[in-house]
C-alpha positions as YAML, in Angstrom:
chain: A
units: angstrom
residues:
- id: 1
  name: UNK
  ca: [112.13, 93.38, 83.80]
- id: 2
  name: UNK
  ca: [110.40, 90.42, 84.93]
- id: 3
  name: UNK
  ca: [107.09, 92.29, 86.91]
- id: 4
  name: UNK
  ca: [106.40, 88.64, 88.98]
- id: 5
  name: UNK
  ca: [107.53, 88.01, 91.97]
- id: 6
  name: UNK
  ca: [110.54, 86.36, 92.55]
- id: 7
  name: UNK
  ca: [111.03, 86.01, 96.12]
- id: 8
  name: UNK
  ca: [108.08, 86.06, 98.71]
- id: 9
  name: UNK
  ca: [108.40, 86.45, 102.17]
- id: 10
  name: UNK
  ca: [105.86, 84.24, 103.81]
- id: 11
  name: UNK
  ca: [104.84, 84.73, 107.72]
- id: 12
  name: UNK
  ca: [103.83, 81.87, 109.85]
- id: 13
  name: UNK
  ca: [101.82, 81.00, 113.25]
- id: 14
  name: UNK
  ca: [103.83, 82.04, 116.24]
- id: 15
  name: UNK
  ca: [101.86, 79.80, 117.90]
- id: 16
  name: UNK
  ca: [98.26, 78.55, 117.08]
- id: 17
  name: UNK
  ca: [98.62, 77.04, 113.62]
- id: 18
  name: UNK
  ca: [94.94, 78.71, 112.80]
- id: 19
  name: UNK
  ca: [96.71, 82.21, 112.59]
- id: 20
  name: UNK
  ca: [97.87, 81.49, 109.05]
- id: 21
  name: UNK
  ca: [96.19, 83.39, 106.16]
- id: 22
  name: UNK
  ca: [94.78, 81.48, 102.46]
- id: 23
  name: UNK
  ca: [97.39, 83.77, 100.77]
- id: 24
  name: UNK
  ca: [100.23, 82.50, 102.82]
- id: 25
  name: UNK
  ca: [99.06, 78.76, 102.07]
- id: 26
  name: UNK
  ca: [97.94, 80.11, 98.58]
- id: 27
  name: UNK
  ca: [102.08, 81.03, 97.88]
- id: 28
  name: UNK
  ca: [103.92, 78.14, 99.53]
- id: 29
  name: UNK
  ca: [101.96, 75.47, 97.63]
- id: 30
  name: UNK
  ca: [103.18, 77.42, 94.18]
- id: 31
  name: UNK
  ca: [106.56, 78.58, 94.61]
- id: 32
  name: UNK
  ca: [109.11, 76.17, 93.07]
- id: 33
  name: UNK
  ca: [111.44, 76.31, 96.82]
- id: 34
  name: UNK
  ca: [110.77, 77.04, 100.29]
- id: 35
  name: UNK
  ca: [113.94, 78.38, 102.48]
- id: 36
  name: UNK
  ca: [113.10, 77.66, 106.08]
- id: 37
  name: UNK
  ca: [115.19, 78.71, 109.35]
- id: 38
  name: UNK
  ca: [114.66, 74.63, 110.96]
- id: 39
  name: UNK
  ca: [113.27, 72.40, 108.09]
- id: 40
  name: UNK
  ca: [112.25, 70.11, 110.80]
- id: 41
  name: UNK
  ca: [110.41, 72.76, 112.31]
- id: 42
  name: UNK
  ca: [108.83, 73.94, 108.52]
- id: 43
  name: UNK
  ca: [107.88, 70.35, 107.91]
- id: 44
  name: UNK
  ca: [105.90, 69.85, 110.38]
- id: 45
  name: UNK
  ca: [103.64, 73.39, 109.90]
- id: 46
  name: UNK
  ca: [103.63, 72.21, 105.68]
- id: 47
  name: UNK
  ca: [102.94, 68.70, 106.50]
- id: 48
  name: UNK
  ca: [99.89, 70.12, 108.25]
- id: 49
  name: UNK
  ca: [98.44, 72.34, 105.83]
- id: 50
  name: UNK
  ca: [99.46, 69.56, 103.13]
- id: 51
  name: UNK
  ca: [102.01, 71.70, 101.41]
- id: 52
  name: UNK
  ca: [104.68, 69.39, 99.36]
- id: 53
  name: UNK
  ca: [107.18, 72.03, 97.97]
- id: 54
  name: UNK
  ca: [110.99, 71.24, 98.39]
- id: 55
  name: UNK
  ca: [112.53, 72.65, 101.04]
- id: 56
  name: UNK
  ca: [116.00, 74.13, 101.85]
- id: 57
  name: UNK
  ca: [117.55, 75.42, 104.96]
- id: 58
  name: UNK
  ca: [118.43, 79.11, 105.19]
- id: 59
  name: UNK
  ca: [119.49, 80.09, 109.08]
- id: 60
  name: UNK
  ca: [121.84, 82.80, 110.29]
- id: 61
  name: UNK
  ca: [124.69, 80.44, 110.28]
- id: 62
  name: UNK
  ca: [124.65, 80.08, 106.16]
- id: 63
  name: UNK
  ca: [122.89, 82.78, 104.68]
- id: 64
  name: UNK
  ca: [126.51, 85.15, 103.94]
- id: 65
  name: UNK
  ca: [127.50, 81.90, 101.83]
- id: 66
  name: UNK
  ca: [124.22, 80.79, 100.04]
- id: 67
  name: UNK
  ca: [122.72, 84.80, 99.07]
- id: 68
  name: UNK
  ca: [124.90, 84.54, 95.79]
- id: 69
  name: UNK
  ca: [123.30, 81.02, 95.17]
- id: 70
  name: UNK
  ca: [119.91, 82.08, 95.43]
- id: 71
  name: UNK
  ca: [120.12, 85.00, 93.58]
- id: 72
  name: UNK
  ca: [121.25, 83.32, 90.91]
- id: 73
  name: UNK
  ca: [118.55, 81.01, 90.92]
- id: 74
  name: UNK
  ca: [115.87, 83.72, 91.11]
- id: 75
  name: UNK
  ca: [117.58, 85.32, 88.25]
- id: 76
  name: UNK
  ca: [117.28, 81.81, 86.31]
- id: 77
  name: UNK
  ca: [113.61, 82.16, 86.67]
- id: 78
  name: UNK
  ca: [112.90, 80.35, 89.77]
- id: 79
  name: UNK
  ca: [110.63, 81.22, 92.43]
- id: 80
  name: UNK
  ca: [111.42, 81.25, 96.43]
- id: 81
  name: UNK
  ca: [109.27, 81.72, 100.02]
- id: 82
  name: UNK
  ca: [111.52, 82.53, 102.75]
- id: 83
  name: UNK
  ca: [109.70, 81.77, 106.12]
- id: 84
  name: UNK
  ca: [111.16, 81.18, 109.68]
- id: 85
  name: UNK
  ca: [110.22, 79.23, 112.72]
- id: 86
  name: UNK
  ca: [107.36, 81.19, 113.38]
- id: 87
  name: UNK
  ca: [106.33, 85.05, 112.48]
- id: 88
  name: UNK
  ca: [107.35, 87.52, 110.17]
- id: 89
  name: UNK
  ca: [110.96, 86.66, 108.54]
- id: 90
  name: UNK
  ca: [113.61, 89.19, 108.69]
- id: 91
  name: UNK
  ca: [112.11, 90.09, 112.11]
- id: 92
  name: UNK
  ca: [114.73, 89.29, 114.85]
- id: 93
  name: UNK
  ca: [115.34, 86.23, 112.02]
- id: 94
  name: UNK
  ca: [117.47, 85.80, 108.95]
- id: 95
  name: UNK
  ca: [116.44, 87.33, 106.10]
- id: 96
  name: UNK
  ca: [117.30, 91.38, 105.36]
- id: 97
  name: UNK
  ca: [120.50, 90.47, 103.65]
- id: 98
  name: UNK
  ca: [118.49, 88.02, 101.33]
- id: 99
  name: UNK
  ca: [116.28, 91.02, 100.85]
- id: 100
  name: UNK
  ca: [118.54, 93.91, 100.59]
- id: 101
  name: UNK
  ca: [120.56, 91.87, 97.79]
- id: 102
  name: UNK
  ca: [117.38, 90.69, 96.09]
- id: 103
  name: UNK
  ca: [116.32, 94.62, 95.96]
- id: 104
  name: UNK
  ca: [120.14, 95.54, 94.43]
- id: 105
  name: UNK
  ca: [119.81, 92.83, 91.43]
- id: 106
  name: UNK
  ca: [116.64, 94.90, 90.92]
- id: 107
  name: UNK
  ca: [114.56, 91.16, 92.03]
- id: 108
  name: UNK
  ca: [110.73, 91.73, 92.86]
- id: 109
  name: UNK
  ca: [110.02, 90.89, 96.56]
- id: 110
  name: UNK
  ca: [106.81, 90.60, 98.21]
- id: 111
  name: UNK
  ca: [106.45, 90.43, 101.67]
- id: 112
  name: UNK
  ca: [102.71, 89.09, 103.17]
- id: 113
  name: UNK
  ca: [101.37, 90.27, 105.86]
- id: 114
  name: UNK
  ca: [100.69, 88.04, 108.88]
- id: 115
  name: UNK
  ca: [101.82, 87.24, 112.29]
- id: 116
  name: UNK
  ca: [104.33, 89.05, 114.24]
- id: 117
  name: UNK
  ca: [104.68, 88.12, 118.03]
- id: 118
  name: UNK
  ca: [105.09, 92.12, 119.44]
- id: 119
  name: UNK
  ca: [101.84, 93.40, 117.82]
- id: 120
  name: UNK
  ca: [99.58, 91.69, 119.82]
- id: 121
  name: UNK
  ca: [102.24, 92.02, 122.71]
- id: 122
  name: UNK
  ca: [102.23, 95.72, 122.65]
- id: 123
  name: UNK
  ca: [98.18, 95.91, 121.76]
- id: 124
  name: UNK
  ca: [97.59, 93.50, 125.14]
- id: 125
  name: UNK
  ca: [100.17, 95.40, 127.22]
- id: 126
  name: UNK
  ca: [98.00, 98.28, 127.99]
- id: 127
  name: UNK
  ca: [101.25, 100.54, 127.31]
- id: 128
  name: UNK
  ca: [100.69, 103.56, 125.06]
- id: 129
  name: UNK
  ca: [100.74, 102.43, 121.51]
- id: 130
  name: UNK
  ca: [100.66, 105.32, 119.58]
- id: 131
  name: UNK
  ca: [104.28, 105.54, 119.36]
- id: 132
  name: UNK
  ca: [106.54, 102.62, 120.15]
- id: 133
  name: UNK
  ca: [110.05, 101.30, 119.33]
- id: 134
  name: UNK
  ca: [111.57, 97.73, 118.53]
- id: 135
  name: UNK
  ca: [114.68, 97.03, 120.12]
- id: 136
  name: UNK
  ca: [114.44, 93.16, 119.52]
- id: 137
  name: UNK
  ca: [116.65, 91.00, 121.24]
- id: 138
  name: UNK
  ca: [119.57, 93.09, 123.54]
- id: 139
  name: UNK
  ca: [123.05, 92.12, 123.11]
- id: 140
  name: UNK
  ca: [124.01, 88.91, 125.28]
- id: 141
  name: UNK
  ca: [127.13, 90.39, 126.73]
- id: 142
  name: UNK
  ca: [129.09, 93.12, 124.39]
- id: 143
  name: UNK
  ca: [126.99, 96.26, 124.20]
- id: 144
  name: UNK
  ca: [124.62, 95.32, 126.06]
- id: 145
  name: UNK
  ca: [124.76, 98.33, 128.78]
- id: 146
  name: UNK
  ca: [125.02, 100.42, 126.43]
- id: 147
  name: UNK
  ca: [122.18, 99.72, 124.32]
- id: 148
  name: UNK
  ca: [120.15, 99.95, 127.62]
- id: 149
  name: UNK
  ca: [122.01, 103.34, 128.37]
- id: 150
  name: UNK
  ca: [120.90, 104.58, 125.52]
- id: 151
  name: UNK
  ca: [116.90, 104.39, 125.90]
- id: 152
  name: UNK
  ca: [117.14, 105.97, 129.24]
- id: 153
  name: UNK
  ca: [115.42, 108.97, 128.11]
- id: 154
  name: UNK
  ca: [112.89, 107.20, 125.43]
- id: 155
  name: UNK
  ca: [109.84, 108.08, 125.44]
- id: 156
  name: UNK
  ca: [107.99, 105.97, 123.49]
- id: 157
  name: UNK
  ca: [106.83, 102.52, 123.98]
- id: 158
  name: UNK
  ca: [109.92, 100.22, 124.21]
- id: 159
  name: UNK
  ca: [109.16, 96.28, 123.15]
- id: 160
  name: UNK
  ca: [111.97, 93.85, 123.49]
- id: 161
  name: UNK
  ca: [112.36, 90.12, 122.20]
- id: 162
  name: UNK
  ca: [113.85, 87.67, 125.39]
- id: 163
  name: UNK
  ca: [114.60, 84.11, 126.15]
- id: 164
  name: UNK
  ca: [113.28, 83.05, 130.00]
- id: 165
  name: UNK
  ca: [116.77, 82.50, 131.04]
- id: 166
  name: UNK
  ca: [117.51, 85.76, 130.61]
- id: 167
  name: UNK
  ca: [114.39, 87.19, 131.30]
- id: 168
  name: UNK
  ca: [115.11, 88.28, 134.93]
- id: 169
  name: UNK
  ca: [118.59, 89.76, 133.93]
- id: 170
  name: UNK
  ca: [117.24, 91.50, 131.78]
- id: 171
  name: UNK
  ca: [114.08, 92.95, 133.79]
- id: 172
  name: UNK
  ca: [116.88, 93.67, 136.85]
- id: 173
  name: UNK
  ca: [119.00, 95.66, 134.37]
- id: 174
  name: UNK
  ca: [116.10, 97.36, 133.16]
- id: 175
  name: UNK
  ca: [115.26, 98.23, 136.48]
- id: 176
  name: UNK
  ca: [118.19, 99.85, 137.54]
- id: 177
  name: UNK
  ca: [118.56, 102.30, 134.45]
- id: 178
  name: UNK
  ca: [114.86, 103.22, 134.38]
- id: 179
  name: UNK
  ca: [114.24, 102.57, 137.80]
- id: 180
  name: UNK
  ca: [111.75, 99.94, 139.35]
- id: 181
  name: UNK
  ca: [108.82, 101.48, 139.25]
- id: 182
  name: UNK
  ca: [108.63, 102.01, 135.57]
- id: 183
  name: UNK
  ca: [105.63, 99.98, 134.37]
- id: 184
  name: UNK
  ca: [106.12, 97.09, 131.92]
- id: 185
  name: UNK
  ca: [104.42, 93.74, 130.70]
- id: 186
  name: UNK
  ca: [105.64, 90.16, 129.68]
- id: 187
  name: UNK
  ca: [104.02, 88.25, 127.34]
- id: 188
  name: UNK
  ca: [105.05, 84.78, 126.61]
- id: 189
  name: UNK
  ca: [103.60, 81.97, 124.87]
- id: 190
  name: UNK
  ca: [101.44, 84.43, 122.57]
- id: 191
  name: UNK
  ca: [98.21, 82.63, 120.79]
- id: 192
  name: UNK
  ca: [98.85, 79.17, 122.79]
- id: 193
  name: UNK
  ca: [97.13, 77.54, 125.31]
- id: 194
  name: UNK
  ca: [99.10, 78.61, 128.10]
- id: 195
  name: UNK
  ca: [99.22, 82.06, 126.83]
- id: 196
  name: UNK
  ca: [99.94, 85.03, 129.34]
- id: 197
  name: UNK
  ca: [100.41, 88.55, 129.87]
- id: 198
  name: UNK
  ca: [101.64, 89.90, 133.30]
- id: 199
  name: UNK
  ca: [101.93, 93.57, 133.93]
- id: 200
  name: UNK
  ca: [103.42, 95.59, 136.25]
- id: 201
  name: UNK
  ca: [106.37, 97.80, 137.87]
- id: 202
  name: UNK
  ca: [109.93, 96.04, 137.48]
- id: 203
  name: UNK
  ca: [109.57, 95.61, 141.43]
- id: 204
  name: UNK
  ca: [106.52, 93.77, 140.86]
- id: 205
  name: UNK
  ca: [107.36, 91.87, 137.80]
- id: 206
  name: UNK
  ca: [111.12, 90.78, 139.00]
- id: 207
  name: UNK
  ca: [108.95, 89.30, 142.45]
- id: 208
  name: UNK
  ca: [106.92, 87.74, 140.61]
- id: 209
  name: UNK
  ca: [109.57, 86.06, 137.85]
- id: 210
  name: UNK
  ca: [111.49, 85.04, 141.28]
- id: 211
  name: UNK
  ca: [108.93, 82.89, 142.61]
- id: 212
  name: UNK
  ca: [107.21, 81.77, 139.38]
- id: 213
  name: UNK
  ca: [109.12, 79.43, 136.44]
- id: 214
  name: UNK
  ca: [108.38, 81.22, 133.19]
- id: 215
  name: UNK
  ca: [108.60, 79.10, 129.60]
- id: 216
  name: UNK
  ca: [108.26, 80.13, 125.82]
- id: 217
  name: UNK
  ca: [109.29, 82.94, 123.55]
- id: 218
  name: UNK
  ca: [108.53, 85.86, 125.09]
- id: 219
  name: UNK
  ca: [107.70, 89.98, 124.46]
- id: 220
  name: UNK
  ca: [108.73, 92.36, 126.80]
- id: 221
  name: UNK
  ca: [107.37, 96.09, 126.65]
- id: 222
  name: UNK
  ca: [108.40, 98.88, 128.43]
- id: 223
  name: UNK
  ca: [106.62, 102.04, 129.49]
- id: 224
  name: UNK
  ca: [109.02, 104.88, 127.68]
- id: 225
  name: UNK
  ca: [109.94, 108.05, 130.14]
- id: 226
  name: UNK
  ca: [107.28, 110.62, 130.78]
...
């Protein structure tokens, strides 16, 4: 059994291009392809750090028809980094059926550590951390109730993935089946410039979404049920 690696799992920045570690670099300057979500938005982060590998796409819309592909090509010996637009891959991004087929042709996968947008969401929320859960993004329509039905009587630490179009939806809906006071914090634009982190009750929070444009991926955690 071939003991190297044969597919890595490389995280990048989520925002400030510093937050990269000398083993990520270290990997995608010696594997033989990269497989980015946007290879416009890969080039520019490997242009920067000087990185000329080839790169392929790999996004949710062709990884079911390219896994058999790539497997075969790790199997002929060559060497892949998955990464996505920014953070961990396989995180709210494609990548676990890449993984979970890699780890039935008995493939060696290595996964870096590095940045993940709800760590420091949940650290800087102020919300118990002890214990949490990661819902990710809720279902756009289908499901969607009930998925929020169902954490009614969490109790841990809830931490949600959302879009700012949906943001107050989402807070409002919250609202209602865990009621308004139930405290909570948004954090958008993590590591950047403009980074911020607003906490507060649902009331609070959907006042202050109303009056106040919001931009940029954002983290939403939720006080569980006491």
């Amino acid at each position: 059994m071939n003991l190297e690696t044969n597919l890595y799992l490389v995280p990048t920045p989520i925002g400030n291009l510093e937050d990269i570690t000398l083993r990520a670099l270290s990997v995608l300057k010696s594997v033989d392809v990269i497989l980015a979500e946007d290879t416009r938005t890969s080039g520019k982060l490997l242009k920067h750090f000087g990185i000329q590998r080839p790169l392929e796409s790999y996004h949710i819309f062709n990884e079911h028809k390219s896994i058999e592909r790539l497997i075969q090509r790790m199997k002929d010996g060559q060497v892949l980094a998955l990464i996505s637009d920014a953070g961990t891959p396989a995180i709210s991004d494609p990548g676990f059926l890449l993984v979970r087929e890699a780890k039935a042709q008995q493939l060696i996968v290595n996964c870096l550590p590095g940045a993940t947008a709800f760590v420091p969401a949940l650290v800087n929320s102020g919300l118990p951390n002890d214990r949490f859960v990661f819902e990710g993004f809720l279902p756009h329509k289908k499901g969607r109730k009930t998925r929020i039905d169902g954490l009614k009587e969490e109790s841990r630490t809830m931490i949600f993935y959302e879009s700012p179009h949906r943001l107050l939806k989402s807070l409002t809906q919250l609202a209602d089946a865990f009621g308004e006071e139930r405290q909570a914090c948004v954090s958008r634009e993590l590591t950047k410039i403009y980074e911020e982190n607003v906490r507060g009750s649902f009331k609070e929070l959907i006042e202050y979404y109303q009056l106040n444009t919001v931009k940029g991926e954002i983290v939403l955690t939720v006080a569980g049920k006491n």
